[in-house]
ZAMAR-870365 format. One record per residue (C-alpha): residue number from 1; residue in three letters; x, y, z. Coordinates in nm, 3 decimals, always signed. Example, Ala and Ser with C-alpha at 12.3 -4.5 7.8 and 13.67 -1.06 7.14 Angstrom:
ATOM  num  residu     east    north       up
ATOM    1     ALA   +1.230   -0.450   +0.780
ATOM    2     SER   +1.367   -0.106   +0.714
END
This chain:
ATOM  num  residu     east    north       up
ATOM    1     UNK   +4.598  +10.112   +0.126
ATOM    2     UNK   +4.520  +10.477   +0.074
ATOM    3     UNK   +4.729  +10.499   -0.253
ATOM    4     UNK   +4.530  +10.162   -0.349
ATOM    5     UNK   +4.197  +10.385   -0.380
ATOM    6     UNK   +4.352  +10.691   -0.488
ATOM    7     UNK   +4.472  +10.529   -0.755
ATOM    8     UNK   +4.192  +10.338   -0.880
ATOM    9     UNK   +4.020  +10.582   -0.829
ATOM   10     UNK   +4.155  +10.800   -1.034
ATOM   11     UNK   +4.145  +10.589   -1.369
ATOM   12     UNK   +3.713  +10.628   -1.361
ATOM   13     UNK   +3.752  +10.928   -1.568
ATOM   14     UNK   +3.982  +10.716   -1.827
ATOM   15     UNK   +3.689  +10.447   -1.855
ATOM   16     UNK   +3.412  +10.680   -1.866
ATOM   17     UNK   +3.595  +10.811   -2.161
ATOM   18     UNK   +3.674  +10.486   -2.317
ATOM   19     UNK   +3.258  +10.367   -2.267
ATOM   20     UNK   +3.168  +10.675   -2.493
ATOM   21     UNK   +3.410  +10.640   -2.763
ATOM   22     UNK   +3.368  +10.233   -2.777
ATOM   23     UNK   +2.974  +10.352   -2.837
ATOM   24     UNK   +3.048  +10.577   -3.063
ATOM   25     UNK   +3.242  +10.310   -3.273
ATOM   26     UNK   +3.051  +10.038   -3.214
ATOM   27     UNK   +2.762  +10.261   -3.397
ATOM   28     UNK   +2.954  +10.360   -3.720
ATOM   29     UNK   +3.031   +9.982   -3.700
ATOM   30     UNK   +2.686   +9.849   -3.685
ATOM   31     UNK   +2.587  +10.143   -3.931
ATOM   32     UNK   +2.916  +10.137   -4.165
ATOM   33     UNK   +2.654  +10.136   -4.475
ATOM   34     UNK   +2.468  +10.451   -4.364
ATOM   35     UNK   +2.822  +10.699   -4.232
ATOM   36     UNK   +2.915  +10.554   -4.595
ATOM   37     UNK   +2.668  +10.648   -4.772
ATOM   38     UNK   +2.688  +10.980   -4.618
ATOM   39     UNK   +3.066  +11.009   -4.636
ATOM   40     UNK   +3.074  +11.067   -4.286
ATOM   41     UNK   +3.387  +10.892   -4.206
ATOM   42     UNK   +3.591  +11.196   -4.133
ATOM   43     UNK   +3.315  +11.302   -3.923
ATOM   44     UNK   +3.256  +10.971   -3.721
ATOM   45     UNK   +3.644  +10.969   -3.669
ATOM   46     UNK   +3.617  +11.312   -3.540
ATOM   47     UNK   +3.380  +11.226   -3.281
ATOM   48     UNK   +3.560  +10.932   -3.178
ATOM   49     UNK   +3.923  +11.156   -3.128
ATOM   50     UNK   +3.759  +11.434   -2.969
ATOM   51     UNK   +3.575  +11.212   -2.684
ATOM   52     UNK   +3.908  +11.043   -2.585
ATOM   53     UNK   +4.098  +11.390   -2.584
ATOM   54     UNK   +3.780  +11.514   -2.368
ATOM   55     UNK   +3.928  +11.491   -2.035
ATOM   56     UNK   +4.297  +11.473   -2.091
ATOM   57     UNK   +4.412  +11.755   -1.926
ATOM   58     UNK   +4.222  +11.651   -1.578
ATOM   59     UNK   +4.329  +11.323   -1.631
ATOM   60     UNK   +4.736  +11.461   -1.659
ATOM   61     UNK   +4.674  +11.646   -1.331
ATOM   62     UNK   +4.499  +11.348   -1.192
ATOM   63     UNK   +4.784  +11.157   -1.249
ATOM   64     UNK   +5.086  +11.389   -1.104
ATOM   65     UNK   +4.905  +11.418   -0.825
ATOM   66     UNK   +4.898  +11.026   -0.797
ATOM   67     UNK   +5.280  +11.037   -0.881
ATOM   68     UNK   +5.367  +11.320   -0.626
ATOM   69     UNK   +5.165  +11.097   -0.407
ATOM   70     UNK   +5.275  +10.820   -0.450
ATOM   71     UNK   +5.690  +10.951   -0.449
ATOM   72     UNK   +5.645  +11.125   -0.128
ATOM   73     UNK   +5.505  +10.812   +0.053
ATOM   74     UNK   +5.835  +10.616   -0.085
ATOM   75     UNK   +6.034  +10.892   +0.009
ATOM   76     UNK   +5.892  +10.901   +0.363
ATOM   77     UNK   +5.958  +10.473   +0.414
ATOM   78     UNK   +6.323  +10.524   +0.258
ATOM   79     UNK   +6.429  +10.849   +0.421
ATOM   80     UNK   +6.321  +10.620   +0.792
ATOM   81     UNK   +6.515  +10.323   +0.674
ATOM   82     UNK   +6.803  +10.580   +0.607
ATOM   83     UNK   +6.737  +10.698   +0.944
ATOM   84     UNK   +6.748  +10.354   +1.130
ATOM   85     UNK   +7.008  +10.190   +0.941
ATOM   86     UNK   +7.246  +10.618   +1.002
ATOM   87     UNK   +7.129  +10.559   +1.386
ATOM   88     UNK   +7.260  +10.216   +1.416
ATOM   89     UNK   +7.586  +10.290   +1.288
ATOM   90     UNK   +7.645  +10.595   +1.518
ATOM   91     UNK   +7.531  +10.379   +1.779
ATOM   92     UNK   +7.831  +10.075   +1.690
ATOM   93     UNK   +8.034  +10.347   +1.654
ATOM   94     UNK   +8.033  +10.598   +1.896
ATOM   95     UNK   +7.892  +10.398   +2.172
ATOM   96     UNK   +8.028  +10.098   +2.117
ATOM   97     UNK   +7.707   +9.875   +2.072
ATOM   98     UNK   +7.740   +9.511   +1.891
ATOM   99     UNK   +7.569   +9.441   +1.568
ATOM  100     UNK   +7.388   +9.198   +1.820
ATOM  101     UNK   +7.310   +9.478   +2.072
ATOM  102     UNK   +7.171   +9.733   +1.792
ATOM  103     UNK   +6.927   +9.468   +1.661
ATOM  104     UNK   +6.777   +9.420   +1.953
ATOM  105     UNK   +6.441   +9.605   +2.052
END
């Protein structure tokens, strides 16, 4: 549940970035006869890169952190799985405990 949030959480910086650079295309669209005129296509395209880049770098951290996160939880559920399924097998083995006798809680 907690990875749920952090997660989505964590792509609100992506969108944010995505609403500005959808505006600023959706202008030179609806003024492609004026940024041509002007010859301001290079600059327009520019804009557009430069927004999307904005917040890359936080977004990378963001997002190892998420993975880190996200491994070490897994980690944690496997490693106790390992743990159970090591314990069960000392127990048939060294105490002589039935497969029966081991699933029982």
């Amino acid at each position: 549940m907690l990875q749920m949030k952090f997660i989505a959480g964590s792509g609100g910086d992506l969108s944010a970035a995505y609403e500005k650079a959808t505006a600023i295309a959706s202008e030179a669209v609806a003024g492609l006869r004026t940024v041509a005129a002007f010859s301001a296509e290079g600059q327009v395209e520019n804009n557009y890169e430069e927004t999307l880049r904005s917040d890359t770098g936080a977004m990378q951290k963001t997002a190892v952190a998420a993975g880190l996160g996200q491994g070490f939880s897994l980690f944690t559920v496997f490693f106790l799985y390992y743990c159970g399924f090591a314990g069960g097998a000392y127990l048939m083995k060294h105490e002589g405990y039935t497969f029966v006798d081991v699933l029982q809680v």
